[in-house]
C-alpha positions as a LaTeX table, in Angstrom:
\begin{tabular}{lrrr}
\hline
Residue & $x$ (\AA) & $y$ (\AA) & $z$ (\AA) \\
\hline
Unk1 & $-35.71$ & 12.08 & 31.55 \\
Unk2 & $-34.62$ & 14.76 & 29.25 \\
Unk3 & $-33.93$ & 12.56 & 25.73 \\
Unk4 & $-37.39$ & 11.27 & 26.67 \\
Unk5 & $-39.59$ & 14.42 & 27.02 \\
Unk6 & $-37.36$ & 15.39 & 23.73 \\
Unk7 & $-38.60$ & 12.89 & 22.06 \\
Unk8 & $-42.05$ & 12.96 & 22.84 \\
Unk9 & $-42.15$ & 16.74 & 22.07 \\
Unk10 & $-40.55$ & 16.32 & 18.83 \\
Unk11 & $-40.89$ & 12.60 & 17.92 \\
Unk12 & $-42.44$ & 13.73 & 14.06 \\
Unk13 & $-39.48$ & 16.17 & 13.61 \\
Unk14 & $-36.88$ & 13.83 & 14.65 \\
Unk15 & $-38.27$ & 10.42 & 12.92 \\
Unk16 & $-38.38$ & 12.89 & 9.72 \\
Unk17 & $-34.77$ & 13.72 & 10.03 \\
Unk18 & $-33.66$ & 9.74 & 10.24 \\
Unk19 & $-35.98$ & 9.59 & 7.82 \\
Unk20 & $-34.33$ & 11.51 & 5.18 \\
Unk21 & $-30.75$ & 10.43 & 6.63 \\
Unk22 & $-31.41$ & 6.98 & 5.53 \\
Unk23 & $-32.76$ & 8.22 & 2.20 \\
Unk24 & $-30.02$ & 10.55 & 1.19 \\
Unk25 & $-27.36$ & 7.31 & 2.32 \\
Unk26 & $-29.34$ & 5.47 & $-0.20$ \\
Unk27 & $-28.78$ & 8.37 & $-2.85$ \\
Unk28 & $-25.24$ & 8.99 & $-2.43$ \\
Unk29 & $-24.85$ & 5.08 & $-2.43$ \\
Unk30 & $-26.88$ & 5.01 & $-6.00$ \\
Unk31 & $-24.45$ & 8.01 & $-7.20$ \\
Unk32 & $-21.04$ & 6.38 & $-6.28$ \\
Unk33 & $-22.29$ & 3.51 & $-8.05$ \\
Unk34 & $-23.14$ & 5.33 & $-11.25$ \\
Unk35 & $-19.37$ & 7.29 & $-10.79$ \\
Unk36 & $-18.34$ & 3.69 & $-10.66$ \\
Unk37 & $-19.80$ & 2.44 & $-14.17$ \\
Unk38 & $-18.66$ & 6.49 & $-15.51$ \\
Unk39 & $-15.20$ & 5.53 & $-14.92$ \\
Unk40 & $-15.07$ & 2.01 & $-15.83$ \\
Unk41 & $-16.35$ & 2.76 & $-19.43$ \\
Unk42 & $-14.40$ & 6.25 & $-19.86$ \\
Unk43 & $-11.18$ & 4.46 & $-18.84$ \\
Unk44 & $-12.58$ & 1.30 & $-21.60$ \\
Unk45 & $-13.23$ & 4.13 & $-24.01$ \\
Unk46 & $-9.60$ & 5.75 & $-23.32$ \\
Unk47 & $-7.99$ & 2.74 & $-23.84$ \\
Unk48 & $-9.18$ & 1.74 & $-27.09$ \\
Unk49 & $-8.24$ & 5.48 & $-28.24$ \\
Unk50 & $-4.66$ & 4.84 & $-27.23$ \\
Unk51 & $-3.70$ & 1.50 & $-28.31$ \\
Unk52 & $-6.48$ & 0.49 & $-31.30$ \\
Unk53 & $-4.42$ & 2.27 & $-33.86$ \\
Unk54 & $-0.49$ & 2.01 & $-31.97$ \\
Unk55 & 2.09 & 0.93 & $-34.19$ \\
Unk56 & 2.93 & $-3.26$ & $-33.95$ \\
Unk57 & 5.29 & $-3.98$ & $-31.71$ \\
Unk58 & 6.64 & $-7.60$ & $-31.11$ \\
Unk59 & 4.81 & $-10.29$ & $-29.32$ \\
Unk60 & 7.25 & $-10.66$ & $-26.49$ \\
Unk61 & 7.70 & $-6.97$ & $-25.97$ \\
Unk62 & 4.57 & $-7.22$ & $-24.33$ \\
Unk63 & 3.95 & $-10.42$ & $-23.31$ \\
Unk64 & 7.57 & $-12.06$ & $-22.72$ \\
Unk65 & 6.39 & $-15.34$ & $-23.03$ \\
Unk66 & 3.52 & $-17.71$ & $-22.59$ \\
Unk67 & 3.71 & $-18.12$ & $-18.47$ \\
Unk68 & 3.64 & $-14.23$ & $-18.30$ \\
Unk69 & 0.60 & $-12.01$ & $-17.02$ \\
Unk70 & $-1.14$ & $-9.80$ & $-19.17$ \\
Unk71 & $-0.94$ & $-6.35$ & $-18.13$ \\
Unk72 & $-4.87$ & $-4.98$ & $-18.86$ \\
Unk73 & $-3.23$ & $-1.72$ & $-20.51$ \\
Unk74 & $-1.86$ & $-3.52$ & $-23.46$ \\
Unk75 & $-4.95$ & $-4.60$ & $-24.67$ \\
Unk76 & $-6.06$ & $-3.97$ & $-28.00$ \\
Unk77 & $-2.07$ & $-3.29$ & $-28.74$ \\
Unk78 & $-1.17$ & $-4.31$ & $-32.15$ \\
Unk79 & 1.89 & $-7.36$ & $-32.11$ \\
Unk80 & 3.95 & $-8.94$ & $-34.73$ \\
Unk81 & 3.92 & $-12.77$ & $-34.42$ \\
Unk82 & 5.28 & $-15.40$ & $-36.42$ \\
Unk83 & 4.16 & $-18.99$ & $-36.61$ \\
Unk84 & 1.97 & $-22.18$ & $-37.80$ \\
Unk85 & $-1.53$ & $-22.48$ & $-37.24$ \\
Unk86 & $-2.79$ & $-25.93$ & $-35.94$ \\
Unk87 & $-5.55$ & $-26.30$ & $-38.15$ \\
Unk88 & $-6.81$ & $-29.34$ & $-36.84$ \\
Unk89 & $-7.43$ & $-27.48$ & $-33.51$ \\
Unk90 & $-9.63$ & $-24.78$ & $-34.68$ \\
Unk91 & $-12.94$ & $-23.89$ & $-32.62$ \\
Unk92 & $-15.72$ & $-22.27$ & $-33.07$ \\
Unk93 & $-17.18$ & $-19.33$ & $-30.06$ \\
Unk94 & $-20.97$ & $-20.01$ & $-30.77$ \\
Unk95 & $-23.89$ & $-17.14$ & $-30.78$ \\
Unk96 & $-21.31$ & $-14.21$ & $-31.55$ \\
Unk97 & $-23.11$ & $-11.16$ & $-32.91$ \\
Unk98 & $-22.22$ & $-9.27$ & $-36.26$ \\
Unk99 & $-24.34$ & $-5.72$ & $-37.09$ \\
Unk100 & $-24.29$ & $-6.59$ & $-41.02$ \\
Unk101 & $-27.73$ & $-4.40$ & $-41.63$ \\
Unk102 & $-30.27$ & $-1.86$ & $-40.19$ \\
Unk103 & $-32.48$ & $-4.74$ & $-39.40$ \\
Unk104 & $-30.12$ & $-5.56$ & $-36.12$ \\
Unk105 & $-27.22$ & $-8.12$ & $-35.24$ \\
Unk106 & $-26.48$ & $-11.05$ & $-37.13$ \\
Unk107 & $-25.59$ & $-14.34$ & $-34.63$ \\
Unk108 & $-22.77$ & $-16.54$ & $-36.13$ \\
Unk109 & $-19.34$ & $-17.98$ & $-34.80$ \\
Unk110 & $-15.82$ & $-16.47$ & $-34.65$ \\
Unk111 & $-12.59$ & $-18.86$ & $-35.32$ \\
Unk112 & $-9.98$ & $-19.98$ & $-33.02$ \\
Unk113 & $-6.74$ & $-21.22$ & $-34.52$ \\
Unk114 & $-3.61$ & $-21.85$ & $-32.32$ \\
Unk115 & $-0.59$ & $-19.95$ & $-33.90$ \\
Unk116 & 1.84 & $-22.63$ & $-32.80$ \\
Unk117 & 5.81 & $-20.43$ & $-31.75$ \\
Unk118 & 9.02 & $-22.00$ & $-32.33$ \\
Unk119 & 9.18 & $-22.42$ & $-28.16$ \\
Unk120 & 6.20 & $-25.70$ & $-28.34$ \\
Unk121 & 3.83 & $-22.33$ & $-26.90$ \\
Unk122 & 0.56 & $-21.03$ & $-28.73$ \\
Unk123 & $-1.32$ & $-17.58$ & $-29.23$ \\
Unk124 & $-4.50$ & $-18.25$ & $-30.03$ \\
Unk125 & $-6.07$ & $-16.34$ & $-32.53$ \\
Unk126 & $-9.64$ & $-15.03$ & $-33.32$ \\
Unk127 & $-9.74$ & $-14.98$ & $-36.86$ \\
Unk128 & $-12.88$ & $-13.71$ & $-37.57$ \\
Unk129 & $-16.57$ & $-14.31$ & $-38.24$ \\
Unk130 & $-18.70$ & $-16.61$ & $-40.62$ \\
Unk131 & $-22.53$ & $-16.71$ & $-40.18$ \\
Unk132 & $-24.64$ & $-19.49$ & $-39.20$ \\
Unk133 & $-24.91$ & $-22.26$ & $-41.71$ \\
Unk134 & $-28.49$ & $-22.39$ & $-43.95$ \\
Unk135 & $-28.02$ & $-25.81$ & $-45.02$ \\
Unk136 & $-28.54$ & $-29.46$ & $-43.35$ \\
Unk137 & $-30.41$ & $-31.19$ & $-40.66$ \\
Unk138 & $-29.51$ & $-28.10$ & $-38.23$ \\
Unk139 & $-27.95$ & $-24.97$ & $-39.92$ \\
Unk140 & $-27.82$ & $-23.18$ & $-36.64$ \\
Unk141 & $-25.01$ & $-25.56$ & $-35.00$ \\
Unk142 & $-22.40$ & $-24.64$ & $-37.17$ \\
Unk143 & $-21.37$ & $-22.61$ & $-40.18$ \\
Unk144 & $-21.68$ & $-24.02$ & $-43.75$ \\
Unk145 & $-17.68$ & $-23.69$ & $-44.09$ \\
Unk146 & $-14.29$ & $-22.89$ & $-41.96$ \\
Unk147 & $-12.07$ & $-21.35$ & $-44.60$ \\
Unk148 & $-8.69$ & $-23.34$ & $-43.58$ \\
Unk149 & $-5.82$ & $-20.75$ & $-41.78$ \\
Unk150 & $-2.98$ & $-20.57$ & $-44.22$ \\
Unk151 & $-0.50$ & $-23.30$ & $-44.39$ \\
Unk152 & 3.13 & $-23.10$ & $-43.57$ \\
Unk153 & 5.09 & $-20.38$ & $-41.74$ \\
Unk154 & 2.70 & $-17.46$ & $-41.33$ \\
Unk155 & 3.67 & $-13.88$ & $-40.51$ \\
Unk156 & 0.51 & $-12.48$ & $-38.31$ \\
Unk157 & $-0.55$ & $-8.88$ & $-37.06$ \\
Unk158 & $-3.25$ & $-9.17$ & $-34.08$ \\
Unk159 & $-4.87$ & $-6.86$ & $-31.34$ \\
Unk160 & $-3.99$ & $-8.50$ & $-27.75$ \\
Unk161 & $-7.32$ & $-9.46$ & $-25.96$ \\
Unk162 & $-7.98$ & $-10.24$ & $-22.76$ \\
Unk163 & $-10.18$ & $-13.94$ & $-22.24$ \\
Unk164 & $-13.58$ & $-14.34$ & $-21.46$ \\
Unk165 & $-15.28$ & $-15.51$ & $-18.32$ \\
Unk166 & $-16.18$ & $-19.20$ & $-18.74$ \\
Unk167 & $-19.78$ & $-20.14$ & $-19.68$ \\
Unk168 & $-20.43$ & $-23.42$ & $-18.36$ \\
Unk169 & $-23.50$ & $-24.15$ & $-21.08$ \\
Unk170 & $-23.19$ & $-27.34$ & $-23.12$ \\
Unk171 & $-22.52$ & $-26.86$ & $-26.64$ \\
Unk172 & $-21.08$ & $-29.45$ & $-30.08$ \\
Unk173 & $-17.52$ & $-31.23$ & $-29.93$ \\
Unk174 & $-15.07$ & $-28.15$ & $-31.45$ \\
Unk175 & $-17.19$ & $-25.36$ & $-29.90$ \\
Unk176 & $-16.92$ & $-22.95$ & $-26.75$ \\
Unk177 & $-19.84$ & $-20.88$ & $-25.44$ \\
Unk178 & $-16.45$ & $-18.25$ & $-24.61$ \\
Unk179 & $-13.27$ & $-17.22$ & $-25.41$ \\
Unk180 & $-12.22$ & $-18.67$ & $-22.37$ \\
Unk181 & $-8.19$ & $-19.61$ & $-22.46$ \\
Unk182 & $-8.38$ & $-22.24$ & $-20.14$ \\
Unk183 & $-11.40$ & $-23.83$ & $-21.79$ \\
Unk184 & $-9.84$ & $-23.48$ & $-25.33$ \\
Unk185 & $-6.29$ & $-24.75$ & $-23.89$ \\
Unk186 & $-7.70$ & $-27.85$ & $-22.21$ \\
Unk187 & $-9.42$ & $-28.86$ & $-25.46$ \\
Unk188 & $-6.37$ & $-28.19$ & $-27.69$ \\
Unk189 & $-3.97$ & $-29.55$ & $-25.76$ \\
Unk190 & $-1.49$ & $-26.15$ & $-26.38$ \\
Unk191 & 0.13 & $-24.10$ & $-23.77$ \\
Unk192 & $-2.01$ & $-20.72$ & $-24.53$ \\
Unk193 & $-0.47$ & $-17.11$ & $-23.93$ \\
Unk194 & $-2.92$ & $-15.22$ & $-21.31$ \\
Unk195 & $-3.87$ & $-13.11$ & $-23.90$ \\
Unk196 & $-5.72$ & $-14.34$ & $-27.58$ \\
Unk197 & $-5.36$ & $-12.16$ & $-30.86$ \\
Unk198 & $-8.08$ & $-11.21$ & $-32.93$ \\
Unk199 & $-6.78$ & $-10.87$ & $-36.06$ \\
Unk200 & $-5.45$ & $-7.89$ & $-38.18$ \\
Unk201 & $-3.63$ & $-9.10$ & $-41.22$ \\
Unk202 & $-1.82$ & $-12.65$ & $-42.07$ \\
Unk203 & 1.23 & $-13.38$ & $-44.47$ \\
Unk204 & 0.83 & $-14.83$ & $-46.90$ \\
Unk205 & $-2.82$ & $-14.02$ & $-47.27$ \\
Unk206 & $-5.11$ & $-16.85$ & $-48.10$ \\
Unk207 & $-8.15$ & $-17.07$ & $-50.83$ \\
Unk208 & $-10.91$ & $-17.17$ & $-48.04$ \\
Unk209 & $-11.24$ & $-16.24$ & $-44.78$ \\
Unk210 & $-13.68$ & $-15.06$ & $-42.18$ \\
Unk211 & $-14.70$ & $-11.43$ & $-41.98$ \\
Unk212 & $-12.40$ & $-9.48$ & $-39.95$ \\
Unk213 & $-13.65$ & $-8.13$ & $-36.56$ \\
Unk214 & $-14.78$ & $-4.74$ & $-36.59$ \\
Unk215 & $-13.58$ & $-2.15$ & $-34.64$ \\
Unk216 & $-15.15$ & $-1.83$ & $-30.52$ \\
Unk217 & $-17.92$ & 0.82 & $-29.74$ \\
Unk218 & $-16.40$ & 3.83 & $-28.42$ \\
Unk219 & $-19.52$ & 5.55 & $-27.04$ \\
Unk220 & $-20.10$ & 3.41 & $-24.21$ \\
Unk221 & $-22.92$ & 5.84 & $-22.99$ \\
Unk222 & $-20.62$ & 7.10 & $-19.81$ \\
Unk223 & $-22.29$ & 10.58 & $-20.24$ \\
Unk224 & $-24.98$ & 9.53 & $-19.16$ \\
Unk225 & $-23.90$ & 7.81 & $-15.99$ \\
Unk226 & $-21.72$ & 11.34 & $-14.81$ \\
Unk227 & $-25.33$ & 12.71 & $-15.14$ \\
Unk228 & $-26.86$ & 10.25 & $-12.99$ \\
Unk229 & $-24.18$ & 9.96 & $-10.74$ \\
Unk230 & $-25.00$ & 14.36 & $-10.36$ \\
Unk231 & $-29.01$ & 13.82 & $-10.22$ \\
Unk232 & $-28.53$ & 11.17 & $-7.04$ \\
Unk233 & $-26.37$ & 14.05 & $-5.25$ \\
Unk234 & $-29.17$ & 16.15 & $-6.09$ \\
Unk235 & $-31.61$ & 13.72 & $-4.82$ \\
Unk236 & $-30.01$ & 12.99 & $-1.32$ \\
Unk237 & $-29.62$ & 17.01 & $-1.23$ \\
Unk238 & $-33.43$ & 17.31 & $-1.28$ \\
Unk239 & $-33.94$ & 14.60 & 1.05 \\
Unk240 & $-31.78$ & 16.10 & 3.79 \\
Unk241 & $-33.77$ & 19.59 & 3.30 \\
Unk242 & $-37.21$ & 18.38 & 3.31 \\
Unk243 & $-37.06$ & 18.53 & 7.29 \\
Unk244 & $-36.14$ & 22.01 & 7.31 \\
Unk245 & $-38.68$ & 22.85 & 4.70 \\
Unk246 & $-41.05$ & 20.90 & 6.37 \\
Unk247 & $-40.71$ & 22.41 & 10.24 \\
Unk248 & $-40.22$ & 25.94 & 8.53 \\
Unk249 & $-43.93$ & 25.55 & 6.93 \\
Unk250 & $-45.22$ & 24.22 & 9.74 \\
Unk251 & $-44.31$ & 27.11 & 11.59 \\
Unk252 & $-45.79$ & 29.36 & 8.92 \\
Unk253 & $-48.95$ & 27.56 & 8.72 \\
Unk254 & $-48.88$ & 28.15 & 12.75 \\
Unk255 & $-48.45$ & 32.29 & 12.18 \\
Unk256 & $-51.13$ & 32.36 & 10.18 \\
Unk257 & $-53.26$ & 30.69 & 12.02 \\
Unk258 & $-52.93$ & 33.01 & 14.92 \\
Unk259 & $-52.89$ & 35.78 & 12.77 \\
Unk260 & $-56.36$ & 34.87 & 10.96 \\
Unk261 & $-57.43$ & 34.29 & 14.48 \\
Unk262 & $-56.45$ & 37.76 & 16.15 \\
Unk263 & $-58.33$ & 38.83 & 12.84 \\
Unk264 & $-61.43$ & 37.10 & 13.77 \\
Unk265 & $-61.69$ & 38.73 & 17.29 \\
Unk266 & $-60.98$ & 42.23 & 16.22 \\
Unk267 & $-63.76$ & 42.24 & 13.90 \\
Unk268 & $-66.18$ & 40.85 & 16.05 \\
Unk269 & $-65.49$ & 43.24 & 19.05 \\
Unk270 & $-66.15$ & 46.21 & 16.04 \\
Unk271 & $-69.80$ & 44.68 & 15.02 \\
Unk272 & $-70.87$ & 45.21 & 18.23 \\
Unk273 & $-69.55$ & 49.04 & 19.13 \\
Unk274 & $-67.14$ & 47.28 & 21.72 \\
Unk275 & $-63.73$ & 46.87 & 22.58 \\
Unk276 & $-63.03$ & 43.39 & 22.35 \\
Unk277 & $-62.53$ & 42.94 & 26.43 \\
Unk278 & $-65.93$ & 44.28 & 26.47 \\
Unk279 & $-67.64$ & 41.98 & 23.85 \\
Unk280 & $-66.37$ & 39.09 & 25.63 \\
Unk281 & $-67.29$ & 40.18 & 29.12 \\
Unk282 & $-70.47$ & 38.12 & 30.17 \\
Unk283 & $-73.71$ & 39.44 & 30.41 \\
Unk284 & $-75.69$ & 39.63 & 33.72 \\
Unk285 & $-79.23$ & 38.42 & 33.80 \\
Unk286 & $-81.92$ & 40.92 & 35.27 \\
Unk287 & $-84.76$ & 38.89 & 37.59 \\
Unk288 & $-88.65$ & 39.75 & 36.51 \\
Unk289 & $-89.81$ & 41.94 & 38.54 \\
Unk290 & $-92.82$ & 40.87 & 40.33 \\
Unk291 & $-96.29$ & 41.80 & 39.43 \\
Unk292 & $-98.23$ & 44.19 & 42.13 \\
Unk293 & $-101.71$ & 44.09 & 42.47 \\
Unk294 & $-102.11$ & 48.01 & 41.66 \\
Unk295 & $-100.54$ & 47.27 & 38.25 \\
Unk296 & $-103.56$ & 45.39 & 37.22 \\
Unk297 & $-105.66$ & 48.46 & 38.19 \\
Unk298 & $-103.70$ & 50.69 & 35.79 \\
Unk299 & $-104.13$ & 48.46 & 33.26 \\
\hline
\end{tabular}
């Protein structure tokens, strides 16, 4: 069979090529993957650019009202909101980190307060972040203090968010383990918007309140995933060429070989004053020849 007798007089040359096949798959899969993540946080990274610093719009240009989707490209869009907060329905997002110093994050909690609308609906709003407490039986489950939301009508300026995925960890009556809408509705009893705030400015301003959220990261380290993303092509490029390379040295190795060995017999056939036929041309053995008895005599 002709694949057959292939095979067996290549079988090295040809399991090297699936060989690197496979590999350089592998390679190109590990590079789309890293283009992936490149995109993802350059498009993160462009969005923030665009909308962090927009000009506040209205609530319901944006979101119409609270049974409406949330269109991902609004987010961190500035909107004008007026309402009451539902004090008695604020809760606490647990193990949120705060850089404060050099000495690394600070853990704490960030507030929830409904921001109840004249239609019965809610936005829920993150109004910042208080450390965790330092006094009682256990400081860590709590802060020391909730400054109270302002009383009243309240005029409020928030960045739209997007919720959280739900953590399904148990934590204390009032807390979530995310700023997950359905988690945080179902516990307030309020008809949530699908997007939260976290919180700009409030009007009027009150005496105390939690530090503000800072602003998002914008170097989300995407350069170096377009480099990765170019050193996996790279990678699957070598992979594919290492047959070639290899069958091309092979066949060097092979040249020089026979080369070296021509060498050999040349310079043997000129040690001995011969052509190199010659040198190699058997020698013929010559018989004793026997002894006659007259030879003694001579002797």
């Amino acid at each position: 069979m002709p694949g057959l007798d292939l095979w067996r007089r290549h079988q090295q040359i040809i399991a090297l090529v699936l060989m690197a096949i496979v590999v350089a798959l592998g390679c190109v899969g590990l590079s789309r993957w890293q283009y992936h993540r490149y995109q993802h946080k350059h498009a993160a990274k462009q969005l923030v650019q665009r909308n962090y610093d927009a000009t506040p719009v209205p609530l319901n240009r944006l979101v119409p009202n609270a049974d409406a989707p949330f269109d991902r490209d609004d987010e961190w869009r500035q909107v004008q909101v007026s309402g009451q907060y539902d004090t008695a329905a604020t809760t606490l997002v647990r193990n949120r980190p705060r850089d404060i110093d050099d000495t690394g994050p600070t853990y704490g909690y960030e507030v929830l307060v409904p921001l109840v609308l004249d239609d019965g609906s809610a936005l829920l709003v993150d109004r910042g972040w208080l450390p965790n407490g330092t006094t009682g039986s256990h400081p860590g489950q709590e802060p020391d203090a909730v400054p109270a939301a302002p009383a009243g009508p309240v005029q409020v300026v928030a960045r739209l968010r997007q919720g959280e995925p739900k953590h399904g960890q148990q934590v204390p009556a009032g807390q979530v383990a995310s700023i997950d809408l359905s988690t945080v509705e179902a516990s307030t009893g309020h008809q949530l918007y699908s997007a939260y705030g976290a919180l700009v400015s409030e009007s009027p301003a009150p005496s105390s309140a939690p530090a503000v959220l800072g602003a998002p990261e914008l170097d989300g380290g995407e350069g170096i995933n377009a480099s990765y993303a170019v050193q996996w092509l790279l990678f699957a490029a070598l992979a594919l060429g290492f047959p070639f390379w290899y069958v091309r040295r092979g066949r060097r190795e092979a040249a020089a070989a026979q080369a070296e060995q021509a060498s050999g017999r040349g310079s043997a056939g000129a040690s001995t004053g011969r052509s190199p036929s010659t040198a190699q041309r058997p020698s013929v053995a010559v018989p004793n020849r026997r002894r006659r008895i007259w030879d003694d005599e001579d002797e």
